[in-house]
Wavefront OBJ file of the C-alpha trace (Angstrom):
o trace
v 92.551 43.096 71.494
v 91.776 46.081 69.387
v 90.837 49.381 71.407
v 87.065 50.495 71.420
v 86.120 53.724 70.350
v 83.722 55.914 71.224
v 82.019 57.391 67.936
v 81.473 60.941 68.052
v 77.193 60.301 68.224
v 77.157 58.212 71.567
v 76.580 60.884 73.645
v 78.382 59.207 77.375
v 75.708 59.730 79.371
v 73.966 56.556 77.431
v 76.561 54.955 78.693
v 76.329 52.644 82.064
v 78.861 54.648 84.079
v 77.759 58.036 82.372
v 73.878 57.454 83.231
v 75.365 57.151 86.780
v 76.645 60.441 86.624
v 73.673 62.154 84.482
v 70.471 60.538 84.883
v 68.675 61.014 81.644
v 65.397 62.174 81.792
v 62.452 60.433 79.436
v 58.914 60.678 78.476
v 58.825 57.503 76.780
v 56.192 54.892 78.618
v 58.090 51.756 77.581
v 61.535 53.814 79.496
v 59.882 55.255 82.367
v 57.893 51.409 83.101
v 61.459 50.091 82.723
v 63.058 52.309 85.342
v 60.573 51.164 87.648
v 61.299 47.665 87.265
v 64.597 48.010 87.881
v 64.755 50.496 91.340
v 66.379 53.386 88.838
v 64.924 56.464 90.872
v 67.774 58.948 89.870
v 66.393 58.787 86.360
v 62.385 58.412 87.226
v 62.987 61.679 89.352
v 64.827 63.133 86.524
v 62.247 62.599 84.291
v 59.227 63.614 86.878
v 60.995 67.143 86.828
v 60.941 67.759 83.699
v 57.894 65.916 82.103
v 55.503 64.414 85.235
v 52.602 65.716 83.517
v 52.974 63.673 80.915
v 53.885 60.683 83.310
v 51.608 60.917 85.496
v 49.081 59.836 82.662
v 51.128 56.763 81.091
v 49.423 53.120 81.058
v 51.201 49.875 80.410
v 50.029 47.084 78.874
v 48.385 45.811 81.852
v 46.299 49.582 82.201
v 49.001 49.991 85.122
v 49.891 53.556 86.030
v 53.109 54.272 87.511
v 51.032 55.112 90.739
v 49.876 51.039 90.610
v 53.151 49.628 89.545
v 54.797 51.772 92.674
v 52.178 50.363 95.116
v 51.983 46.700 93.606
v 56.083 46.698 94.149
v 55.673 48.025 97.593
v 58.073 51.028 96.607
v 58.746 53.851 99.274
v 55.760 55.684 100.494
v 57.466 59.417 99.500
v 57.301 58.541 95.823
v 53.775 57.381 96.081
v 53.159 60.856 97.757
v 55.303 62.732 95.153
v 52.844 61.175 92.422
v 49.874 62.479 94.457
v 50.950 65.768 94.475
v 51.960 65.761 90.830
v 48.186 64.905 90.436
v 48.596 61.205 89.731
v 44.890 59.682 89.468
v 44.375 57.460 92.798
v 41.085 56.501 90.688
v 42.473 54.674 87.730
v 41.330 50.929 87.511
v 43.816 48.870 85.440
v 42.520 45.835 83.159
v 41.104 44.294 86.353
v 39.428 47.005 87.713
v 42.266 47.377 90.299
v 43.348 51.051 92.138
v 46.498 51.720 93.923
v 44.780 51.062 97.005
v 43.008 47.553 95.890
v 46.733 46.072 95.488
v 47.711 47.477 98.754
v 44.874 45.992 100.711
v 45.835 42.882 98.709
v 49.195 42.247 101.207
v 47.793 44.006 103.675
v 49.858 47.008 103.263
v 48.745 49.470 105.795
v 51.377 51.768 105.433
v 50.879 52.387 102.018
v 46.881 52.240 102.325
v 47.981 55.048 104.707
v 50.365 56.673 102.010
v 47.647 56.621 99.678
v 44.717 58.201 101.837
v 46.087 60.352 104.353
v 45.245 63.540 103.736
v 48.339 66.063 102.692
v 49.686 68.715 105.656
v 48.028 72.003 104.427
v 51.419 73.673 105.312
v 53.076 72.267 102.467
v 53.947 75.660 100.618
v 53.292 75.324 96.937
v 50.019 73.557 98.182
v 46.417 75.692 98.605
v 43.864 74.626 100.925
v 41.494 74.031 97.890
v 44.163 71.708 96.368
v 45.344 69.245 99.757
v 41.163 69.303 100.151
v 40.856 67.877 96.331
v 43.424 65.539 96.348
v 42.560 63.671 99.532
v 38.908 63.772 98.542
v 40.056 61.822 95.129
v 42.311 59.342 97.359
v 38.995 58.786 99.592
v 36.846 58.362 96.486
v 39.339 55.510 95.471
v 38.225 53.149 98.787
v 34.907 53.271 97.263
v 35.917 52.183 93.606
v 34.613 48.317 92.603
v 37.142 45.676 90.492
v 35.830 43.621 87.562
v 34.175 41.355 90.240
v 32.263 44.241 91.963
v 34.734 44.014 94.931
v 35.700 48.071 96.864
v 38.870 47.780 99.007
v 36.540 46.731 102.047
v 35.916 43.284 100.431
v 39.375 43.277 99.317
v 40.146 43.522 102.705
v 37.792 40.617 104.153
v 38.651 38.194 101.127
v 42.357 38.475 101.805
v 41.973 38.845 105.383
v 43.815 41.609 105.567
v 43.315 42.109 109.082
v 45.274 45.404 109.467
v 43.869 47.517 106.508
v 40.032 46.274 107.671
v 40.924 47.983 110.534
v 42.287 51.388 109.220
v 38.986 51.553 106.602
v 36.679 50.774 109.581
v 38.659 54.111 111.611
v 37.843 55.800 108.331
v 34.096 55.067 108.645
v 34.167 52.903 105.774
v 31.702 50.258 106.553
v 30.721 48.009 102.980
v 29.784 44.842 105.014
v 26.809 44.502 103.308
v 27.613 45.423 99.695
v 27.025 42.650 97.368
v 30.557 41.407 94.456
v 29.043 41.126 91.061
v 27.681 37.426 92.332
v 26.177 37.955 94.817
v 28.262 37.238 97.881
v 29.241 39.525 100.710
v 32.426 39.906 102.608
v 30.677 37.394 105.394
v 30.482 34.578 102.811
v 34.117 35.502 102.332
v 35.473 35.150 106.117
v 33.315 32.289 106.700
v 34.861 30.509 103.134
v 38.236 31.501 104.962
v 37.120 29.540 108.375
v 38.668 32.973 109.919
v 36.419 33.231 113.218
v 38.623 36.827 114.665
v 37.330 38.044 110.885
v 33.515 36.453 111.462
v 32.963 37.926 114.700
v 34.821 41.593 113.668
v 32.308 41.664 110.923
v 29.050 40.575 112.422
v 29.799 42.406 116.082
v 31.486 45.405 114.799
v 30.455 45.795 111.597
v 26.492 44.305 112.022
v 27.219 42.282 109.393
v 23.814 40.926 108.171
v 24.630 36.781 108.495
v 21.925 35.643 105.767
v 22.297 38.863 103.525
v 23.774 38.114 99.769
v 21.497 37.157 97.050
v 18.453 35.042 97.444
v 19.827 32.322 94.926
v 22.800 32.012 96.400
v 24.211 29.958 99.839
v 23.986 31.801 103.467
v 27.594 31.849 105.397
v 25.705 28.682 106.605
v 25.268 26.935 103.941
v 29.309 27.503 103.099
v 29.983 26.949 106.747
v 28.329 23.366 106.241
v 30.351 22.589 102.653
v 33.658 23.991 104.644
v 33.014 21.590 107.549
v 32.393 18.432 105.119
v 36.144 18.971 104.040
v 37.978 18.899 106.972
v 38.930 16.079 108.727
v 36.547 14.797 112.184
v 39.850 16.682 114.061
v 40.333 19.578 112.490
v 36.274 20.481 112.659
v 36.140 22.073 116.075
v 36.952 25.367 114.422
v 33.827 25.118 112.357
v 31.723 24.646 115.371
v 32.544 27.154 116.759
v 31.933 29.586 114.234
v 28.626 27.952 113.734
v 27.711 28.644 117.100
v 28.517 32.390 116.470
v 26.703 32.550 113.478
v 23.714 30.711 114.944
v 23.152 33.346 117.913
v 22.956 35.730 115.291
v 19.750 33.853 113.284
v 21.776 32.247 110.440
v 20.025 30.344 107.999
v 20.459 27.739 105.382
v 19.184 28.074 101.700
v 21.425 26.265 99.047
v 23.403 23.586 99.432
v 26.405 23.430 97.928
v 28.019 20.309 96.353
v 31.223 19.281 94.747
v 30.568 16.827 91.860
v 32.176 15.255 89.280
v 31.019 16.060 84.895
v 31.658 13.133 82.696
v 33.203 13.979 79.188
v 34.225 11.632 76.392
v 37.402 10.976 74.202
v 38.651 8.983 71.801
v 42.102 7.233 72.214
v 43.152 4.742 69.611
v 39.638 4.264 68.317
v 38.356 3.032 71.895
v 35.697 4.967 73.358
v 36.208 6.058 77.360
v 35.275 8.148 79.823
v 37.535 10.598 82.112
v 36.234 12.956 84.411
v 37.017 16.022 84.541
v 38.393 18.570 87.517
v 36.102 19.193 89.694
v 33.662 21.507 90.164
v 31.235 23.283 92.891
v 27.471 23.598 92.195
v 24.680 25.056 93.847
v 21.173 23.023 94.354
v 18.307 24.737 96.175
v 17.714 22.632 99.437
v 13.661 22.795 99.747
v 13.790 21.164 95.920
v 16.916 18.843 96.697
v 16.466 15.122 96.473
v 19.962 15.238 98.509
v 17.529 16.239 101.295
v 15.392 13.262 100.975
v 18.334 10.767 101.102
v 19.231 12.831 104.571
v 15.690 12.297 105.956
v 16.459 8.111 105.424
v 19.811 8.309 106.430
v 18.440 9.749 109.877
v 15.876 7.659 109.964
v 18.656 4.778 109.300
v 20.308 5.833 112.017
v 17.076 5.723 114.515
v 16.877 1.727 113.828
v 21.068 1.605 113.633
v 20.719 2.471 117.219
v 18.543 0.333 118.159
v 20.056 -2.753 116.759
v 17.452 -2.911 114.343
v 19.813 -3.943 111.230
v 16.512 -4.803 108.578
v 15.104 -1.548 108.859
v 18.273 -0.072 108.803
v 19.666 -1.354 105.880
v 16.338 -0.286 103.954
v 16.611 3.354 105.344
v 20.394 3.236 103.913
v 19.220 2.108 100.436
v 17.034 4.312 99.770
v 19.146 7.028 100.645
v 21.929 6.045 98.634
v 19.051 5.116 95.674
v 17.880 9.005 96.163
v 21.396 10.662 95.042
v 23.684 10.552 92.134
v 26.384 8.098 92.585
v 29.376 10.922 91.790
v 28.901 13.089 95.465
v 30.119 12.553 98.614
v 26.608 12.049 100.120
v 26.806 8.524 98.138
v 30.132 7.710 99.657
v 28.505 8.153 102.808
v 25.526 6.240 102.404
v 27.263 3.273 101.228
v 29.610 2.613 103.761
v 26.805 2.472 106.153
v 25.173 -0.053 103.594
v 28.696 -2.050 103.364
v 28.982 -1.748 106.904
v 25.965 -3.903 107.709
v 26.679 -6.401 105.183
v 29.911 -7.156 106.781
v 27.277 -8.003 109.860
v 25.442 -10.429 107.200
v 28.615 -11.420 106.439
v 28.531 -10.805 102.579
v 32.093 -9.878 102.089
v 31.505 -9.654 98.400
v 28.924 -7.226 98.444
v 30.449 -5.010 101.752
v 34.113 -4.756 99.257
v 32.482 -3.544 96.187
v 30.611 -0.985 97.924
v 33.397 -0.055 100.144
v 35.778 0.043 96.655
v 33.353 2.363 94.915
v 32.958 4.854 97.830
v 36.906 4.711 98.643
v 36.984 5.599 94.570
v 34.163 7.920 94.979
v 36.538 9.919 98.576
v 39.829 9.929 97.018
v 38.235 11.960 93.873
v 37.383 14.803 96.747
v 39.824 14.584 99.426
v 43.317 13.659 100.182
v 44.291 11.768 103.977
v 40.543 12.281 105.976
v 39.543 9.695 108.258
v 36.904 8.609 106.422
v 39.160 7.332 103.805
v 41.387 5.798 106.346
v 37.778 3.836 107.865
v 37.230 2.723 104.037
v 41.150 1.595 103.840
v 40.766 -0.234 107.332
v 37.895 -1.840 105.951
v 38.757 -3.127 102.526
v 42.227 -4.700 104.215
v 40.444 -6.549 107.106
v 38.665 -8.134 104.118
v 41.855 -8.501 101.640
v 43.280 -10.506 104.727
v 39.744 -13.221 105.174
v 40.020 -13.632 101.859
l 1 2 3 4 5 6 7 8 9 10 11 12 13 14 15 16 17 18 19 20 21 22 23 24 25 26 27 28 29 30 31 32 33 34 35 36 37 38 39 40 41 42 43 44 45 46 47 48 49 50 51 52 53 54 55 56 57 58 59 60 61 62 63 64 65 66 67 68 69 70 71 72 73 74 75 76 77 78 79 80 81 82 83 84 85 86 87 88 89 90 91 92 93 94 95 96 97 98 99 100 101 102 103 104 105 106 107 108 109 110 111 112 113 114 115 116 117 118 119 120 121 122 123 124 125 126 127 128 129 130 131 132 133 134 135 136 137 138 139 140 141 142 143 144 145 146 147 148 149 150 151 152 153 154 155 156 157 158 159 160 161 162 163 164 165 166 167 168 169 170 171 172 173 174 175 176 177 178 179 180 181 182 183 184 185 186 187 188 189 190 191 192 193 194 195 196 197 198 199 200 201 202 203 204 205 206 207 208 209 210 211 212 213 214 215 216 217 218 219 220 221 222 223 224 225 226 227 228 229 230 231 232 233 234 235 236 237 238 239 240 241 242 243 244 245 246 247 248 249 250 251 252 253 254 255 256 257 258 259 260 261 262 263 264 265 266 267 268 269 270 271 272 273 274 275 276 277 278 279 280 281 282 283 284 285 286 287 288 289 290 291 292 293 294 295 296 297 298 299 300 301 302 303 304 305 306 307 308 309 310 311 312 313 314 315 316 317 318 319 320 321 322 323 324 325 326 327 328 329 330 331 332 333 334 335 336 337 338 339 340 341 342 343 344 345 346 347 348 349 350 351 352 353 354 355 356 357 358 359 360 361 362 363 364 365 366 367 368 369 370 371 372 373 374 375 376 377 378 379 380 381 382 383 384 385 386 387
């Protein structure tokens, strides 16, 4: 094997062993991201010596800072200080409107929510009063900043339940309960979305969290609390209740409903026309113009003559409640196993399975294993097995 030489231009400290022993300072962005990446701190403090000014105002492609890229990597706290002090912006928003202190509250990072905040010790030497005052004023200014979707850390906090960092921007006297994301929801709709109760009742008892606040044209934390509870299985729904009864003793109201449909699209395969449906999708229908509302008022009534063995009246109720909503929501499913239900009491089979077939169709489209499914399946087999 023929010897390798070193030429006379490769300097050795390029060299693996030799940037061991000499950490090469950089400038370059695309070099300084890379030691990041790879835990190279001998080399990024090397280069912060010598050129941090210039660092300290790098982007990657992302809009990143080196201030983000330490926090999002969970690096330790001293260099995230180090930055500070070198006058690092806390303030910069990357392409998604992110700070340092968004991604933090993100994995519910306290520590380095606290790294990033905490005010400086004024008897740091090279540091004025004036200067420790500015620089914690910027990091403060940072819990206020919004993302792209008009969310501060606070929301952050509340969407990710980030229990711990709630708590250290509520000792701060940071309070953004009520602040509105760029659609309209608050951090209530949030918890409630996340069925977290310890996070409902923090918010409306500590915080005064306003329980029907959020834009008028969208859904209360009830009306998501209702759509949440529809989901689960009959078992698993006693954690629903319960937040329902907190939000109820605070006033809560319903104004949209929200429903989980189905949108019909066509293609062409081998010159045959079909239909697939596509994923699916939540939408929004104002309840005082809803005809889903209707079909709820005959269901009830349905239910009235159920109980009271009055089968007629209650099959009528039943049909025109499932005649009163589109046949691709859940609220149809509903309706016609009640209607397949009391033909099975007529004892037409036929008509009680193709019901029972569409609406176990109609279930398995939204949900995976309820007991409503396992009713339908129950069902459909007791009449495989007459047949």
């Amino acid at each position: 094997m023929a010897d390798t030489d070193l030429q006379s231009s490769d300097l050795y400290h390029t060299s693996i062993c030799g940037s061991i022993l000499l950490p090469t300072a950089t400038k370059c962005p695309s070099e300084i991201f890379s030691l990041l990446r790879h835990g190279k701190f001998d080399a990024f403090r090397q280069s912060m010596n010598i050129y941090h000014q210039d660092i300290i105002q790098m982007k990657n492609e992302y809009g990143q800072t080196v201030l983000h890229i330490l926090t999002i990597h969970a690096y330790p706290y001293h260099w995230v200080r180090l930055l500070l002090m070198h006058g690092c912006d806390p303030c910069c928003q990357d392409n998604d409107g992110h700070t340092a202190v968004h991604y933090a509250v993100e994995r519910d990072d306290v520590e380095m929510l606290k790294a990033l905040t905490t005010c400086f010790n004024p008897r740091i030497a090279s540091f004025s009063e004036e200067k420790t005052a500015a620089i914690h004023e910027r990091c403060l200014k940072a819990l206020s900043i919004r993302d792209k979707h008009g969310r501060t850390v606070f929301m952050l906090s509340c969407q990710y339940e980030s229990i711990k960092c709630l708590n250290y921007l509520i000792e701060l006297n940071i309070n953004d309960v009520n602040l509105k994301d760029n659609f309209g929801d608050t951090c209530l709709s949030y918890a409630v979305a996340r069925r977290n109760e310890i996070l409902i009742d923090k918010l409306i008892n500590q915080c005064l969290a306003d329980v029907n606040d959020g834009d008028k044209n969208r859904p209360t934390a009830l009306d998501i609390l209702k759509f949440n509870r529809e989901q689960q299985k009959l078992s698993d729904r006693t954690k629903d209740d319960s937040i329902e009864r907190i939000l109820q003793i605070n006033n809560a109201g319903n104004r949209y409903e929200i429903r989980r449909t189905f949108k019909k699209r066509q293609i062409s395969t081998d010159n045959d026309e079909s239909s697939i449906y596509n994923l699916a999708c939540l939408s929004v229908n104002s309840i005082a113009n809803s005809h889903i509302e209707v079909a709820k008022n005959y269901a009830r009534i349905a239910l009235l003559y159920e109980t009271k063995h009055d089968i007629n009246n209650a099959y009528e109720f039943y049909k025109h409640a499932i005649n009163s909503v589109p046949n691709d929501i859940l609220d149809w499913a509903d309706y016609a196993f009640h209607v397949a239900k009391i033909h099975l009491i007529r004892q037409e089979n036929q008509l009680a399975f193709d019901l029972l077939q569409q609406a176990l169709i109609l279930r398995k489209r939204f949900e995976n294993g309820t007991e409503q499914i396992s009713c339908i399946e129950r069902l459909l087999d007791r009449l495989t097995n007459l047949n």
